[in-house]
C-alpha positions as CSV (number, residue, x, y, z in Angstrom):
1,X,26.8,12.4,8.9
2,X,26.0,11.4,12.5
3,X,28.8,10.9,14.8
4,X,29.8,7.3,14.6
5,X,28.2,5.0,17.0
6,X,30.0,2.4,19.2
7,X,28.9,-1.2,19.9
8,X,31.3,-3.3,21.3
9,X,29.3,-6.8,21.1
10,X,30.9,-9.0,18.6
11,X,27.7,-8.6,16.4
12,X,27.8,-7.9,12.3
13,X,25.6,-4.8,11.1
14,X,24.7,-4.8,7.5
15,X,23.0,-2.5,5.8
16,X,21.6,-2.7,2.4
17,X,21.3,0.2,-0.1
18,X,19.4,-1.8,-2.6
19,X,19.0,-0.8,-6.7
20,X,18.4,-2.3,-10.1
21,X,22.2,-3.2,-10.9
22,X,24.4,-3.0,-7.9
23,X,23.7,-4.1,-4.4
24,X,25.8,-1.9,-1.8
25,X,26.5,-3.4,1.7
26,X,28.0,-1.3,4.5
27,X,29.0,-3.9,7.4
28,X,30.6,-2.7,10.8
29,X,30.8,-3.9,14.6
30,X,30.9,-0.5,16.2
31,X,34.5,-0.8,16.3
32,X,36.1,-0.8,12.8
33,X,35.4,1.9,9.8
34,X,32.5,0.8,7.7
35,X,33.4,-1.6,5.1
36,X,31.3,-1.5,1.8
37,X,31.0,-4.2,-0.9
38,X,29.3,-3.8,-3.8
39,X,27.4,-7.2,-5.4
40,X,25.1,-8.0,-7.8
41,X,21.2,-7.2,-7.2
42,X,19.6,-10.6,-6.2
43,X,22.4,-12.1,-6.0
44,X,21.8,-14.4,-3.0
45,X,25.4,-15.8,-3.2
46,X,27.1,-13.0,-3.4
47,X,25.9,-11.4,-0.4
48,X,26.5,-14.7,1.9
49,X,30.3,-14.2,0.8
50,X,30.2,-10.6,1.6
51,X,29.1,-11.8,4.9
52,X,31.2,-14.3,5.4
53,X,34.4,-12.6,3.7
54,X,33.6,-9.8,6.2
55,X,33.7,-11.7,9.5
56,X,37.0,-13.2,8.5
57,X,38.4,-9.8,8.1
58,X,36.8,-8.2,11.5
59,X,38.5,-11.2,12.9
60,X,34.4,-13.0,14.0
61,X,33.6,-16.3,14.2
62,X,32.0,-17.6,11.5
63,X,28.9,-18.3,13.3
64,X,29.0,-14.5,14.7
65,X,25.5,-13.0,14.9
66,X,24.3,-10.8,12.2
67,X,21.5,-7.8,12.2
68,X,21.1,-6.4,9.0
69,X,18.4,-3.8,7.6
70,X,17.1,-2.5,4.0
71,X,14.6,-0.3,3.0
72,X,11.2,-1.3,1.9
73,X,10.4,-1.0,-1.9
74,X,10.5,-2.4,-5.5
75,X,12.5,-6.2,-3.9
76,X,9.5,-6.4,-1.5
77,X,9.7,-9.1,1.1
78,X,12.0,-11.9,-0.8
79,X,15.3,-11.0,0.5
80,X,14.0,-10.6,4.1
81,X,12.9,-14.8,3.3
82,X,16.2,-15.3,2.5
83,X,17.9,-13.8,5.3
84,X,15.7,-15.1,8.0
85,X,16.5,-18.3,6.2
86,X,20.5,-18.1,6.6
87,X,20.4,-17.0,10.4
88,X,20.5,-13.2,9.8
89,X,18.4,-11.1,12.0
90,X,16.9,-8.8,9.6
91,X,14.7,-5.2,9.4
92,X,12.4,-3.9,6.4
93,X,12.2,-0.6,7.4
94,X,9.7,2.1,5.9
95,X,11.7,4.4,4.0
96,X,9.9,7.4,4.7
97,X,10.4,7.0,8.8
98,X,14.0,7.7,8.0
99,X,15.5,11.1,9.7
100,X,17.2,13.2,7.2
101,X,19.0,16.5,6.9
102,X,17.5,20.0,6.4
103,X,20.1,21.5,4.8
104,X,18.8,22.9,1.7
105,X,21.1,20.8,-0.4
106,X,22.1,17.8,1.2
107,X,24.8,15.5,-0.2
108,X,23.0,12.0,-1.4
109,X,24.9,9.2,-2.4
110,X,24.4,5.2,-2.2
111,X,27.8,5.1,-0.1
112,X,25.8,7.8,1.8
113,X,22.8,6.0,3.0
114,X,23.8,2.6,3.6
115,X,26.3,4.5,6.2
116,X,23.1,6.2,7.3
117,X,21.2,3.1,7.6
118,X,24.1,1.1,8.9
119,X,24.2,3.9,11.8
120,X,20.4,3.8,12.1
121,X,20.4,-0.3,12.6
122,X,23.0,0.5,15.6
123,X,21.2,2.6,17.5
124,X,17.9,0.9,17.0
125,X,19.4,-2.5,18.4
126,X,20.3,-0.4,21.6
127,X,17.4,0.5,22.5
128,X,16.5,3.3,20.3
129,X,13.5,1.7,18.9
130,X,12.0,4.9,17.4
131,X,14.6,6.3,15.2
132,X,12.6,4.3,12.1
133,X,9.6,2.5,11.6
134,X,9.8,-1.3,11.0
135,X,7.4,-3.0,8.6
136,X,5.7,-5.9,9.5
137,X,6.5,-8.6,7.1
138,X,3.7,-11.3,5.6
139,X,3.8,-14.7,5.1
140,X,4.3,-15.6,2.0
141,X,0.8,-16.6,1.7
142,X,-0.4,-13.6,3.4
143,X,0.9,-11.6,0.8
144,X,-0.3,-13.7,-2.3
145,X,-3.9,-12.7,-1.0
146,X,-3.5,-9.2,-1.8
147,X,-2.7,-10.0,-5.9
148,X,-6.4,-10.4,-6.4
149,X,-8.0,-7.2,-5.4
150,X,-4.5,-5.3,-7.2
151,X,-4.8,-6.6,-10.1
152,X,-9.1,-5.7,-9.7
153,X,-8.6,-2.0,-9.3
154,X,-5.5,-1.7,-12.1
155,X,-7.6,-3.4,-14.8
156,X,-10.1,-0.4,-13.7
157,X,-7.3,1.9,-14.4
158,X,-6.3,0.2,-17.9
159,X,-10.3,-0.4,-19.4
160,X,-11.0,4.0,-17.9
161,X,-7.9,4.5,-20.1
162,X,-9.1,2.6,-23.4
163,X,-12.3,4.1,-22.9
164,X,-11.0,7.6,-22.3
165,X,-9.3,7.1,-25.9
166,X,-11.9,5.6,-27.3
167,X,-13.8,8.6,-26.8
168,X,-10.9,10.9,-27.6
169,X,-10.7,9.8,-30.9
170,X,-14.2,10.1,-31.8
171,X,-14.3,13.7,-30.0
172,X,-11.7,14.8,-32.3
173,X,-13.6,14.0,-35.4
174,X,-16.8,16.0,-34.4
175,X,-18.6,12.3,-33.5
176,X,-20.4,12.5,-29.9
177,X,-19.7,9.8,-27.6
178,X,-23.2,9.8,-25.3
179,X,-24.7,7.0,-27.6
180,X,-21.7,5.8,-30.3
181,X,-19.5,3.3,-27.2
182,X,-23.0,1.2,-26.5
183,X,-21.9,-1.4,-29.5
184,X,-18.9,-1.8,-31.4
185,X,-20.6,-2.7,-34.3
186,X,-21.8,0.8,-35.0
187,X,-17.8,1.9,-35.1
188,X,-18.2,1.1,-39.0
189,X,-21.6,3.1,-39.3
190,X,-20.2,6.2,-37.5
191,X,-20.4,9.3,-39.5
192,X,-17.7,12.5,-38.7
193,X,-19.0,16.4,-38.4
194,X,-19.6,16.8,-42.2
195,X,-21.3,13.4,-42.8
196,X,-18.1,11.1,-44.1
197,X,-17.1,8.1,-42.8
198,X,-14.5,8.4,-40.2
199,X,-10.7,7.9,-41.8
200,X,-10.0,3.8,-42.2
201,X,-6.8,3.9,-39.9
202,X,-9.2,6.3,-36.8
203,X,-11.3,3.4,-37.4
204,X,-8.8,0.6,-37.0
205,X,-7.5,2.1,-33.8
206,X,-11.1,2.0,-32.7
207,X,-11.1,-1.4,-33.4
208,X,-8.3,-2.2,-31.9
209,X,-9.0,-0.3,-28.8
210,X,-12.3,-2.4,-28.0
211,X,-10.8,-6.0,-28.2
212,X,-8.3,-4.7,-25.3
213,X,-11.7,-3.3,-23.7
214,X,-13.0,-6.5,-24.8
215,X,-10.3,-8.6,-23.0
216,X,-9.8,-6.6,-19.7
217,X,-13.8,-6.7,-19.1
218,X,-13.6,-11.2,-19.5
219,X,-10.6,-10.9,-17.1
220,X,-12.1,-8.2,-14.9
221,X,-15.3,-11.2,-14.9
222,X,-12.9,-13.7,-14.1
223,X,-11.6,-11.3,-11.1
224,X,-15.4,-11.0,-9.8
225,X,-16.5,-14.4,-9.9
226,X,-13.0,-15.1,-7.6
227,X,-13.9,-12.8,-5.1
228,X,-17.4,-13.9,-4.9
229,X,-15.9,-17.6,-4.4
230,X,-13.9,-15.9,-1.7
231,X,-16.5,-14.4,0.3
232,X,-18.7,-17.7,0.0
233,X,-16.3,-20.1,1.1
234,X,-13.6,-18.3,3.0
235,X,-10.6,-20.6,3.6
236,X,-8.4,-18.0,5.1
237,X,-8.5,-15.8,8.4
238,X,-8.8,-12.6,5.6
239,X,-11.3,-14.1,3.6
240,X,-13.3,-14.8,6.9
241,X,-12.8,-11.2,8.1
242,X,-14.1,-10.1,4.4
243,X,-16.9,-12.2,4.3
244,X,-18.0,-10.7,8.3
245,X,-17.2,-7.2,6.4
246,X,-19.7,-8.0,4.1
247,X,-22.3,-8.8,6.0
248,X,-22.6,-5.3,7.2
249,X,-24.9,-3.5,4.7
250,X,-22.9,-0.8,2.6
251,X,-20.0,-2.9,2.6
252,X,-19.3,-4.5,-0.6
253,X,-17.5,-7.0,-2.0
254,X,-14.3,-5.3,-3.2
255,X,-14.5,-3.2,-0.1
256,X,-14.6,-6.4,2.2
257,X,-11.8,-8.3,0.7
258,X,-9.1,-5.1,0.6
259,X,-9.7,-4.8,4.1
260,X,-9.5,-8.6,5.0
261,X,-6.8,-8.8,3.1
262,X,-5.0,-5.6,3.3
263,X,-5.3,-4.4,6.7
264,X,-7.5,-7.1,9.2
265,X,-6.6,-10.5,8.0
266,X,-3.0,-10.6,9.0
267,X,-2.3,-7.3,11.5
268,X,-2.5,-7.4,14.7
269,X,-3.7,-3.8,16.5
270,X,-3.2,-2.8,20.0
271,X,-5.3,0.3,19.9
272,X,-7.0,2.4,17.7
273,X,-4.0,5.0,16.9
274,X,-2.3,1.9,15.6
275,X,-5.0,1.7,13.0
276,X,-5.3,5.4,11.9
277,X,-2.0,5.6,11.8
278,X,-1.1,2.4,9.6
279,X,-3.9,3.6,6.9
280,X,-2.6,7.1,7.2
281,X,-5.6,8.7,8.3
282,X,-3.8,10.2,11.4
283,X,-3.3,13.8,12.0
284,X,-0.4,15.8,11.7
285,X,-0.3,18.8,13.8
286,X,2.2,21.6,13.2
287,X,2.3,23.3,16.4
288,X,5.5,25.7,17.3
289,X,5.6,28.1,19.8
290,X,2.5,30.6,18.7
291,X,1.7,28.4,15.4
292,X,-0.6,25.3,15.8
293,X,-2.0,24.0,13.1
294,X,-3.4,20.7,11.6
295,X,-1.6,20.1,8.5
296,X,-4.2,17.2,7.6
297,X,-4.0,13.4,7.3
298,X,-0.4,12.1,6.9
299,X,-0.9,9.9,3.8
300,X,1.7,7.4,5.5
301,X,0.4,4.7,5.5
302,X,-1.4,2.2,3.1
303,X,-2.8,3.8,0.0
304,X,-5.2,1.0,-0.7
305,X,-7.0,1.1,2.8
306,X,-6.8,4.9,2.5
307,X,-8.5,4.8,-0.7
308,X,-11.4,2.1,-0.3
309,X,-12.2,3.8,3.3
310,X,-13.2,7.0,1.5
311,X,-15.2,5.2,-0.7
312,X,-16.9,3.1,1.8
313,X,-17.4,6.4,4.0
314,X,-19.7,7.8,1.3
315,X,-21.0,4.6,1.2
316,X,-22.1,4.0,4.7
317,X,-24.1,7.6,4.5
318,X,-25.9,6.4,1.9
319,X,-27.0,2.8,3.6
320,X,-26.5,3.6,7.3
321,X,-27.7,6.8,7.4
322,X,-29.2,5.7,11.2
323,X,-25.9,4.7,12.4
324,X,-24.3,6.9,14.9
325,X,-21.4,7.5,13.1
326,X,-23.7,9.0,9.8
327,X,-26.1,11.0,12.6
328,X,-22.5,12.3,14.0
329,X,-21.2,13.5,10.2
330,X,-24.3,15.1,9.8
331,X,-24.6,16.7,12.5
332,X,-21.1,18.5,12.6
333,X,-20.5,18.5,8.4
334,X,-23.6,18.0,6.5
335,X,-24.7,22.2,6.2
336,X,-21.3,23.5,6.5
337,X,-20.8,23.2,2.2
338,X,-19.0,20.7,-0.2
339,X,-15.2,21.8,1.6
340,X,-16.5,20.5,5.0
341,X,-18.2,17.7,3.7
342,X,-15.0,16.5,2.3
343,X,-12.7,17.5,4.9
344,X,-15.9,15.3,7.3
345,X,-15.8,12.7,5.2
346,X,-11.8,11.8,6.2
347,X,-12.8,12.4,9.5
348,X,-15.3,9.7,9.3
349,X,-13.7,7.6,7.6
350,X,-10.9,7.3,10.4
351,X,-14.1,6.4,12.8
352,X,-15.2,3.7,10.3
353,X,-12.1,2.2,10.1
354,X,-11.3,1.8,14.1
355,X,-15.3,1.1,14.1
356,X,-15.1,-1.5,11.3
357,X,-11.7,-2.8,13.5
358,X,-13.7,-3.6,17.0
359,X,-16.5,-5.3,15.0
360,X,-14.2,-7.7,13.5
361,X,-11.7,-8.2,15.7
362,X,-14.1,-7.8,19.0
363,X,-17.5,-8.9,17.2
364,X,-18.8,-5.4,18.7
365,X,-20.8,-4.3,15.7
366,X,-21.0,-0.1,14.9
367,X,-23.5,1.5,17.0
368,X,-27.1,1.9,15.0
369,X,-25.4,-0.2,11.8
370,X,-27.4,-3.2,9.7
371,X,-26.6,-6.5,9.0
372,X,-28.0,-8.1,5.8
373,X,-28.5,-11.7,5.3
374,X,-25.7,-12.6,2.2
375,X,-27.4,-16.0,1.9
376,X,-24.3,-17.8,3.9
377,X,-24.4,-21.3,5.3
């Protein structure tokens, strides 16, 4: 463990080790040992008596300030809403910003890290602003606009998986699958390797596997017919951003509200490192003494831009190929072989992404791109 810090401001520090059951809270003022309580998870009550119970014995007011930090993850943004709410001045920190120790087997406890965190929150309020990285919490509203496009891409997921079984299953009785998923109604006509009719329970689970195909492909219709709703009559900044996105021709609909309302719609950037860096798509150089390498991207950041921006990278070569950004990929990764091409195509789409930034936060459209007329009032 780090030494211990000292604060002498009459100021609470609470960290949170949050998990399933038990909720531990290490509290301190830079003066006394930690003390740890253990509550209930979500148990909103309980952790106001902790807090309260906790400046009685420190010997605070009752109206002492408090600072208090967790670590970003399954609880999301709720308990930050409370806390805000009650007067505490509170941190969602990025789990993976935290320091940690290189010893090969490090001790790791809950008591552990909230004393880690509970150090961490101290030095960060006295000025050492870098030893984490703090998320930047949505409105509640801001958030609910990101449900639609999740729940899009994991209905994907779920009808690939019905369909991968679907095919499994008639694979592994000798039946091919180019021409037998087309219809269910030839599921009862199919015929296995020796000419009988498949077994009646194969069959069943057939069955039964379309009407879940059947059901995610009305929802995943539902989903579309939303987003296209969105992008016609945007009512939000996101949705505005997303419909601006998808006036720019590669760009489609999916791809123009994940951005809006992932990454554009409720972030505010200062440069263009912030925005490499927050999808990931930064570098991360290993360089000691006589070694410098690049180790690639850092995969840091968020996993949904990351993903769509790959996608729409490919994309944008195929519909732009007369913007600057395609004449640049092919000029330095188009005859180098399929490795380059891929290792290009992150390069580019880091450019897209800081491109597709200015255009919608500066209206300064990519150099050589095409609009297309969506039909828009």
């Amino acid at each position: 463990m780090n030494a211990k810090v000292i604060c002498n401001d009459k100021t609470l520090y609470m960290a949170m080790e949050l998990s399933n059951s038990i909720w531990k809270l290490a509290f301190t003022t830079g003066e006394q040992s930690p003390r740890e309580i253990n509550v209930s998870a979500r148990s909103t009550a309980a952790v106001q008596r902790a807090i309260a119970r906790t400046k009685a014995k420190f010997g605070l007011a009752a109206d002492a300030p408090v600072k208090s930090c967790y670590e970003a993850g399954r609880d999301g943004f709720w308990l930050h809403r409370f806390l805000a709410g009650i007067g505490v001045d509170n941190l969602v920190v990025d789990p993976a910003s935290i320091e940690k120790s290189r010893k090969h087997r490090a001790p790791k406890t809950d008591r552990l890290d909230a004393q880690k965190l509970l150090n961490c929150l101290m030095r960060y309020w006295r000025g050492e602003t870098r030893v984490w990285g703090v998320a930047r919490v949505p409105t509640e509203a801001e958030e609910d606009e990101r449900r639609l496009h999740r729940e899009s891409e994991r209905l994907h997921k779920e009808r690939s998986s019905h369909m991968a079984r679907i095919k499994s299953l008639l694979v592994l009785h000798g039946i091919g699958t180019r021409r037998t998923m087309e219809k269910r109604e030839r599921i009862p006509l199919l015929k296995m390797w020796d000419g009988r009719p498949i077994p009646e329970a194969v069959r069943q689970e057939i069955e039964r596997e379309y009407e879940r195909l059947e059901l995610l492909n009305e929802q995943m219709k539902m989903l579309r017919a939303r987003q296209a709703k969105q992008l016609a009559a945007p009512q939000t900044t996101a949705e505005r951003k997303a419909q601006k996105l998808h006036r720019l021709k590669g760009v489609g609909p999916v791809s123009a509200l994940t951005l809006g309302t992932e990454f554009f719609g409720w972030r505010d950037f200062k440069n263009r490192r912030e925005v490499g860096a927050l999808a990931g798509l930064a570098g991360a150089p290993f360089a000691s003494g006589d070694m410098d390498r690049n180790q690639g991207i850092t995969k840091t950041g968020n996993r949904w831009i990351r993903r769509v921006m790959i996608e729409l990278s490919w994309n944008w070569l195929k519909f732009q190929p007369e913007s600057e950004l395609s004449r640049w990929f092919r000029a330095r990764f188009a005859e180098n072989g399929k490795r380059m091409r891929r290792v290009g195509i992150v390069a580019l789409a880091r450019k897209l992404l800081v491109a597709l930034w200015k255009y919608v936060d500066r209206n300064e459209l990519p150099a050589g791109a095409e609009l297309l007329d969506r039909g828009w009032a």
